[in-house]
N, C-alpha and C positions, 0 to 999 in steps of 0.2 A: 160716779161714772154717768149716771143719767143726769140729765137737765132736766129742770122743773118742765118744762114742756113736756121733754117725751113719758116724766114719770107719771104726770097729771094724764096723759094720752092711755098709756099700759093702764092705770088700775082702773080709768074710767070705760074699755071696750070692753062689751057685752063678749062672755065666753063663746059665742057662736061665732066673733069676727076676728078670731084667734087659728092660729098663731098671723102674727103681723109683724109687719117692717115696718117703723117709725125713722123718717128722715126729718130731723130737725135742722131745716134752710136758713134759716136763723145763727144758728151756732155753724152752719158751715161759711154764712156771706162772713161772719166774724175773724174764723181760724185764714180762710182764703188773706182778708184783708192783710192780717200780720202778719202772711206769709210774703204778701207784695211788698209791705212794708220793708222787708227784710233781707229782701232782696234790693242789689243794684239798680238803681234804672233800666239802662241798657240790655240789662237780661228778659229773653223771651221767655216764658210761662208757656208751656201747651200740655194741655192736660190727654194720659191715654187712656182714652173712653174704655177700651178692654175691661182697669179697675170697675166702675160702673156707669152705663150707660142710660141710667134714667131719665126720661126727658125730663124732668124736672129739677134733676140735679145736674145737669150739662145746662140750662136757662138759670142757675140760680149761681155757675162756676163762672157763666160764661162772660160778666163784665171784669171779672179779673186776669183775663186768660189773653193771650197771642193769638192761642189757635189751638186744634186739636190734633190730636195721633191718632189716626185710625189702623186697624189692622185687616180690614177685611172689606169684601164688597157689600157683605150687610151692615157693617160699622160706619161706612161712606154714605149711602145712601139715609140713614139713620141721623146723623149728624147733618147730612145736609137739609134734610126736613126739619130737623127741630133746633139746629140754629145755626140756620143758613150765612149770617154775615160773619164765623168766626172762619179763619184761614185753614184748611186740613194738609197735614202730613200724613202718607199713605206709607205707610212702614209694613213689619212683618215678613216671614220667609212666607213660597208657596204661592207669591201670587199668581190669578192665571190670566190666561189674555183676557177671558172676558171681562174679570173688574179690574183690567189694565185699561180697555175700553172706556171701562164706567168711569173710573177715575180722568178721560181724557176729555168729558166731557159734562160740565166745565174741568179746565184742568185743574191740580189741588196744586196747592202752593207749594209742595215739596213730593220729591220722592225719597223713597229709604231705598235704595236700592242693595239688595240682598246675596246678588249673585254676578257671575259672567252671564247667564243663562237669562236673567231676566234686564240685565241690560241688552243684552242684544233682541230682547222681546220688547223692550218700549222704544228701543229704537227704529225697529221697524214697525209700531204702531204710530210714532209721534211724526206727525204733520207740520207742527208749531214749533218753535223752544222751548224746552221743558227744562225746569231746573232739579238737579237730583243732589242728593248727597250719596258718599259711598258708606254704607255700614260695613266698620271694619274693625275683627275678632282679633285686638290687641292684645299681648300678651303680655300683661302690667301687672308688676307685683299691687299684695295688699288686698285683691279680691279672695283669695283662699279662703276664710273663714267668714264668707256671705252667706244668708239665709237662700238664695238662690242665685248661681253664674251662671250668666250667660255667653262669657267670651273669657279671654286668657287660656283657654284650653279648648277639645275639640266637640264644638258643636254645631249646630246646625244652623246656626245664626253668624249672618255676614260674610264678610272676605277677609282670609287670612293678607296679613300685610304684602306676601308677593304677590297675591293675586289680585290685591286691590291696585297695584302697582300693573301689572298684564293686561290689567282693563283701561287703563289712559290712551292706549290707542286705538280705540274703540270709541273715544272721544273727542277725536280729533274730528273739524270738519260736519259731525252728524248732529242731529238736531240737540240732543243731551247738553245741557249747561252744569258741569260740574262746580257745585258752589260749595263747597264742602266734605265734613267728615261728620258720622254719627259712630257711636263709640257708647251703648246702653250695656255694660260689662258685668254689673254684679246686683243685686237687690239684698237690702236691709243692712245697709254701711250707714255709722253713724256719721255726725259730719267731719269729722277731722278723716275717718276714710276717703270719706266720699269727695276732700279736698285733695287729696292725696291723688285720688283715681284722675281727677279733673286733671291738675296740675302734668301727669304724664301724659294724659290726653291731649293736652293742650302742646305742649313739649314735640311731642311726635309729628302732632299734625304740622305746626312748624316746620321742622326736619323734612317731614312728607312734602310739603310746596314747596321747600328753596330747594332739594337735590332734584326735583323733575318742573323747575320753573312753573310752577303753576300760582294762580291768582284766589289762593280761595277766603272767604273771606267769613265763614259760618262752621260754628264747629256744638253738633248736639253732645252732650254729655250725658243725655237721660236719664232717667229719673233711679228708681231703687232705694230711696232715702230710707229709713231703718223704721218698722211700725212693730212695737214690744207688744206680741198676746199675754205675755207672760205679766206684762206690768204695765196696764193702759194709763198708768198716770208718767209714762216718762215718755216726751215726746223728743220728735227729731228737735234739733238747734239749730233752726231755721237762721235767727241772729249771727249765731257764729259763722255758718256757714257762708249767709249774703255777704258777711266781711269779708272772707277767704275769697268770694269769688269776685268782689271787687277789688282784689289784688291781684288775683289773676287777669285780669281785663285791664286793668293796665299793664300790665306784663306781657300781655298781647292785644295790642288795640288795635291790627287790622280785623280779628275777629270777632263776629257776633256772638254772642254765646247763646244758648237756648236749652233748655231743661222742660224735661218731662216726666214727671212725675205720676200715677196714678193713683194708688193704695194710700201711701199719708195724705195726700189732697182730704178724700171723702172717708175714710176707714172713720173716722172720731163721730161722725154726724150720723151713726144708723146704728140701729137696734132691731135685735131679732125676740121678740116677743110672744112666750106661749103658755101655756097652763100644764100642771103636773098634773098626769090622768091617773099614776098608781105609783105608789113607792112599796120597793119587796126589799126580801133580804135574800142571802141567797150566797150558802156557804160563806154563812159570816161579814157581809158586803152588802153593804146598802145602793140599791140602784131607786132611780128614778126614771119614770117611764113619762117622756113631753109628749104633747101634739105637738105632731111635726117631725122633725129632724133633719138628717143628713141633705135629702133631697130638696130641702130648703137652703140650708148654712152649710154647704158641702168645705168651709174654710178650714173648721178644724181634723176632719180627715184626712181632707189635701194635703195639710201642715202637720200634721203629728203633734198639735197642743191642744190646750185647754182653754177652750174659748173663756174670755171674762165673762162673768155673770152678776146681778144681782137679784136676789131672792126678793120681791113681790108679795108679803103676806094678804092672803086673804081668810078673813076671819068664817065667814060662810059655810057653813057643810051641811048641804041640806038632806043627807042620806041619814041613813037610821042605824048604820054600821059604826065600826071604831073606825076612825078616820087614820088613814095608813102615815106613817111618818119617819123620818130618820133623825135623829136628835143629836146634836153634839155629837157627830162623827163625820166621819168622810163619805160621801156620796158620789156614785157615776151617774151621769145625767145622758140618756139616752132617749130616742128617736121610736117612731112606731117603725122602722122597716123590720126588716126580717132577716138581718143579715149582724155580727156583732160587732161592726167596723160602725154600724150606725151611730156613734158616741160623740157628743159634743164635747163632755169636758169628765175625767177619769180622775175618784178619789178625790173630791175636793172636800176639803170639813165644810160642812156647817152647822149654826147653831140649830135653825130649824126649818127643814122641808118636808110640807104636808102637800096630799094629795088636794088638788083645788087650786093649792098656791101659783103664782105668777113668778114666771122666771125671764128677766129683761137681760140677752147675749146682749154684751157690747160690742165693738169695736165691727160692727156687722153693715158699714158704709162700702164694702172694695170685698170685690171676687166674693161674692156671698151668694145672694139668689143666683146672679148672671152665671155661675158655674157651676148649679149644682145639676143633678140627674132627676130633672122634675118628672118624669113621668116612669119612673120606680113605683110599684106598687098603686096607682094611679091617682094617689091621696090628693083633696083639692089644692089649688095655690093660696099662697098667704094673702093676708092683705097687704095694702099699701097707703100709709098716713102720710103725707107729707107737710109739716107743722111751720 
């Protein structure tokens, strides 16, 4: 799971400059490229910075990319500092006037428009032509058994289809250029789902323009591709899928198609890296106690799995005690908080974790630091390598 880079990077940092994030930019300019590859031409790329925002991993995505998805007026402002010439889409529920504002100037290349509420808020801020898309909570089989929905049923994301329909006269005449539909419905479809999802997406939105004569000519499908904690060696099918959606595009060649993706993008390129400070037992149960945890990789809390790992031997033990260990059994690997939800990864065998050892989380590129509760307990921040 690691690359000689980042494994050469973990066993070589001094235990002081631990626990650390290792981004290996190299293995991501790689995965990015195949992913372009693999895709149709014609398909837009726009990565949504929410997964992760580091400026050096938005500069190292950024020659493969269309543009970006922002969700927020710290995300806009953020992106447009640190790489200003990529196109932004302003998505998200809850925006307010003020980074409707910030958004209008300059204007971003797209709006997600989320609401009635917030269309009739850019329209009385917009001065110029703005082009929007309408985000709208389809109700399309095949998302049921997603690792997270966000539409098909009731949430707080988008316009249900009557009411995305209530809002066309709301655009009539006013500055709003409706160019389309966004439709981001489910997260962790593999790709025959996620062909599946498109395909009705694409169906409707049709259906949508020829019964209220409309001219639209972009239709988002967003992103959700399927990322396995469970089994980091099985990736999406990026292949199959750029076939499928090069059949789809002919199938509908007035529209553009455009994808956003976050988590599979960067999730494979980062590692969560830190040292075992004490292994107990403990009614029959071996724990491991990291620097660090939750308020670092807050992903596998969030998610209810067990982040992948690899154990790190370090041979070292400069104490004069019996060195703590768990041997040939299963192990919890656990965080300094103070709370028992602090857990990275629950019951994993291994053959051997000693106190000292190096423990390198994989799959720790998307929603990792950016979401955890850094200032719990008020432990320092990690580092950051970027290789």
């Amino acid at each position: 799971m690691l690359t000689p880079r980042a494994a050469a990077t973990a066993a070589a940092l001094p235990a002081t400059q631990l626990p650390a994030y290792l981004y290996d930019l190299a293995a991501l300019d790689e995965h990015l490229r195949a992913i372009r590859s693999a895709l149709p031409a014609p398909v837009e790329l726009y990565y949504a910075a929410k997964a992760n925002p580091d400026p050096q991993l938005l500069r190292a995505l950024a020659p493969h990319l269309t543009g970006l998805e922002v969700s927020s007026g710290g995300e806009l402002a953020h992106a447009r500092a640190t790489v200003p010439a990529l196109p932004l889409a302003f998505g998200g529920p809850g925006k307010t006037e003020e980074e409707l504002r910030s958004a209008l100037r300059p204007a971003v290349a797209r709006f997600h428009v989320e609401s009635r509420t917030e269309l009739h808020l850019l329209s009385q801020l917009a001065t110029t032509p703005l082009d929007i898309l309408l985000r709208v909570n389809l109700p399309v089989p095949g998302t049921g058994d997603a690792a997270l929905t966000m539409g098909g049923r009731p949430t707080p994301f988008g316009l249900d289809p009557d009411a995305a329909t209530a809002c066309l006269p709301l655009l009539r005449g006013g500055p709003l250029r409706l160019r389309g539909i966004h439709a981001h419905l489910a997260s962790g479809l593999d790709a025959p789902a996620q062909l599946a999802v498109s395909a009705q997406v694409l169906h409707w939105t049709g259906q949508f323009a020829a019964r209220h004569a409309l001219h639209l000519t972009e239709v988002n499908l967003g992103g959700g591709m399927a990322v396995d904690y469970s089994d980091p060696h099985t990736r999406f099918d990026w292949p199959a899928y750029g076939k499928g959606l090069a059949q789809l595009a002919r199938a509908h060649p007035s529209f553009t198609l455009r994808l956003e993706p976050g988590r599979s993008l960067t999730a494979y390129c980062g590692w969560y890296v830190t040292e075992v400070l004490d292994v107990k037992h403990s009614h029959g149960e071996a724990f491991a106690v990291l620097r660090g945890g939750t308020h670092h990789l807050r992903t596998p809390a969030a998610r209810g799995h067990d982040q992948p790992f690899t154990v790190l031997p370090v041979d070292n033990w400069p104490h004069p005690w019996v060195r703590p260990a768990a041997m040939a059994e299963p192990v919890t690997l656990t965080g300094q908080l103070c709370t028992p939800r602090d857990t990275l990864a629950r019951r994993v065998p291994v053959a051997s974790l000693r106190a000292g050892d190096r423990v390198a989380f994989a799959m720790a590129g998307a929603y990792a630091w950016n979401i955890s509760h850094h200032g719990f307990l008020m432990h320092p921040a990690p580092a950051f390598h970027h290789l």
